[in-house]
N, C-alpha and C positions, 0 to 999 in steps of 0.2 A: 579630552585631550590632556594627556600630565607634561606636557613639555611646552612654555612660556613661548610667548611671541618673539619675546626680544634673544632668550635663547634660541631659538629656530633663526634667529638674521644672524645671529653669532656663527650657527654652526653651515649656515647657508653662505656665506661671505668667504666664508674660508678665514686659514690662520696665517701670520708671517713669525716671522721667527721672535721679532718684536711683541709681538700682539702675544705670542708662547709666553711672555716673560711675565707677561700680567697675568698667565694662570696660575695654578697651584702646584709647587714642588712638592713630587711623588714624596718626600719624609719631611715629620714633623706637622703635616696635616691634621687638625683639630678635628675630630669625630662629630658622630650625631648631625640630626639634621638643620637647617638652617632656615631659621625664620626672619620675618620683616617687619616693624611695626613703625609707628610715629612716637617717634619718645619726647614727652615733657616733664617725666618724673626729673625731680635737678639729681638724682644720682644716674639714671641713665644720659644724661648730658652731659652729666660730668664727665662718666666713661669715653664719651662717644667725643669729649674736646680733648680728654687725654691721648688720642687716637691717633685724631688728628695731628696734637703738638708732637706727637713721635716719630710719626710718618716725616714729618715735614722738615723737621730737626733733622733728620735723616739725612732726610736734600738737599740741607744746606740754608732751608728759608728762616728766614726772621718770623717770630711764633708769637709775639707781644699781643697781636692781635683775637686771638683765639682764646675766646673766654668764654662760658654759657653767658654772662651777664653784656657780653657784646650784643648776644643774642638780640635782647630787648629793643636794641634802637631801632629797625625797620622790623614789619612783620617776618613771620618764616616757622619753618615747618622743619623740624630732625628727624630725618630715617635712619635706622641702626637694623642692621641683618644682627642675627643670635643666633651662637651659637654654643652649645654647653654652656647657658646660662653669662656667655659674656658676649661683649659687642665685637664683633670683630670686621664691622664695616659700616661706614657712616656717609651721610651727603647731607646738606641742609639746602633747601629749597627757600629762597627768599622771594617775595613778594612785592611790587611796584606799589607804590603809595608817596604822600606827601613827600616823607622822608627819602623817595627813590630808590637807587639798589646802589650797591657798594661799587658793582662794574661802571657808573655812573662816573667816577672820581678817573678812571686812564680813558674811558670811550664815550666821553657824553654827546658828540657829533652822532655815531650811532647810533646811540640807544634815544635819541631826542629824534631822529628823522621814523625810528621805528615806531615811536609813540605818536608822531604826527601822523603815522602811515594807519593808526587809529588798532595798533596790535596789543594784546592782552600779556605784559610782558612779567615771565621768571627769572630766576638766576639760581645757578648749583653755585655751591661755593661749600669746602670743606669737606671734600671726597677724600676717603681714606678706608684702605683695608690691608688686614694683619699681613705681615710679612705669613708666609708659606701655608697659605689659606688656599679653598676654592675660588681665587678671586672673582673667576668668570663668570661661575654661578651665582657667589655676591652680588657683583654689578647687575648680571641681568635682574635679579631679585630685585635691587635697591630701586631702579632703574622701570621696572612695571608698576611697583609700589608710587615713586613718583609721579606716572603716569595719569594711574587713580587721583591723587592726592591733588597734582600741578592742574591738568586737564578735565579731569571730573569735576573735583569739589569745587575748584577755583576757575575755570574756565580760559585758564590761559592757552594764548596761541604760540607763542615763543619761548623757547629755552635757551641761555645763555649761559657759558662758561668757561671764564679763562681758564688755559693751560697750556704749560709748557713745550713752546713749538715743537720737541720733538717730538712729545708725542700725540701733535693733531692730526697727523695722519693715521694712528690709531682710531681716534674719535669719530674721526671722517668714515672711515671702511665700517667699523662698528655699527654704529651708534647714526650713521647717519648725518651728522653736525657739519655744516660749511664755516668756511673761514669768510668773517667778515670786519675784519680790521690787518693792519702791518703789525710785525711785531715790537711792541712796547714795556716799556719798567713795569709792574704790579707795585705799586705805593705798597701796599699792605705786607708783601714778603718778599720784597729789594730782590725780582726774579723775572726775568724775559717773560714776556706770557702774549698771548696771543686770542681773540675772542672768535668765539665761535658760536653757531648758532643751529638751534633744530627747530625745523617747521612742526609743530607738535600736533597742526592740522592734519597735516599729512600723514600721521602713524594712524588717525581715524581710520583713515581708506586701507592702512598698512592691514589694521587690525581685523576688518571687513573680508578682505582677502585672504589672510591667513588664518582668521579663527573661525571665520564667520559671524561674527558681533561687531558692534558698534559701541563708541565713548559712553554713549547714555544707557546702554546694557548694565553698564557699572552703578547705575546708579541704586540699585535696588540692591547695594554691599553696604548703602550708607556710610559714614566719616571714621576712619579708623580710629579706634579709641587711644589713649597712649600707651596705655598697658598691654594690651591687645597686641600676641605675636603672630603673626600668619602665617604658617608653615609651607614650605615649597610645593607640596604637592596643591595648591591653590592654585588654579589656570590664571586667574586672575588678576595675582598680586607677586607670585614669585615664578623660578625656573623650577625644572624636576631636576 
């Protein structure tokens, strides 16, 4: 099968005019194919926070935050799609532990009845891709890559991540993700946000259904290495 799972719910969902705008303008599209990896080298982090701080600047958010060396304080994991040898979409997957998760500090009612409810919890934080890119093919890339990464290696049952109310109903139709909090400040970029969540159990069965495999099928791709890019045509790990 050359065509991603999370690509097939994309193209099975259907689009809105909205959801148009997170794809790729027909000029100034970046050639070659697009690949997926977990980057720790500190110059591909560095790329992939420069991304970030542009995007976001962009929007208007407050960017103090966004360092690789922030990285350090809770565990976590950076995906960057490549493309012509540059990064041109990023997400960082962060990891529950002593130190907790960043969405901790506006929703800790939440995220403390979900951890009592005995759930294996992640968080996205630091989604970003290039202006007039494939953005749709990124995402789903980024986004199966996580999958592996969040669900395989790490056995989480929950994904979490703030984003800008308007567009959680993107999230929602996409991606799957329910809203489960009001919407509140983000300390971190003085910006409305709102948390949302994916049963990441549930894309097992998704998977079962549409691919025919199962979460522990992936196991036998082993831990993506950092350098290691995965190109799309991988059922596995990206879109076609």
């Amino acid at each position: 099968m050359d065509v991603s799972f999370f690509e097939q719910v994309f193209r099975a969902r259907g689009s809105t005019p909205e959801e148009n705008s997170m794809s790729s303008a027909a000029t100034g599209r970046p050639s070659g194919e697009i690949g997926v990896a977990v980057a720790t080298t500190r110059e591909m982090l560095l790329e992939a926070a420069e991304l970030v701080r542009e995007r976001y600047e962009w929007r208007g958010y407050v960017t103090r935050s966004i360092t690789v060396d922030a990285d350090s304080m809770r565990p976590s994991t950076t995906l960057v799609a490549v493309q012509d040898s540059r990064v041109v979409g990023t997400m960082t997957l962060g990891y529950d532990g002593p130190s907790g998760l960043w969405i901790d500090h506006t929703y800790p009612d939440e995220i403390s009845q979900a951890r009592a409810d005995g759930r294996t919890l992640i968080e996205l934080t630091r989604l970003a891709v290039t202006p007039n890119s494939d953005s749709r093919k990124i995402l789903s890339s980024m986004f199966a890559l996580a999958y592996r990464v969040g669900r395989v290696a790490h056995g989480a049952t929950d994904l979490y991540i703030e984003v800008n109310p308007r567009h959680a109903p993107v999230y929602r139709k996409l991606f799957g993700f329910t809203a489960v909090s009001e919407v509140r400040l983000c300390g971190r970029v003085k910006a409305p946000a709102v948390l949302l969540r994916m049963d990441i159990e549930r894309l097992d069965e998704q998977f079962a259904k549409y691919l025919g495999t199962r979460a522990a099928d992936f196991s036998d791709l082993g831990h993506p290495e950092a350098t290691e890019v995965y190109p799309t045509r991988d059922r596995y790990a990206v879109a076609a």
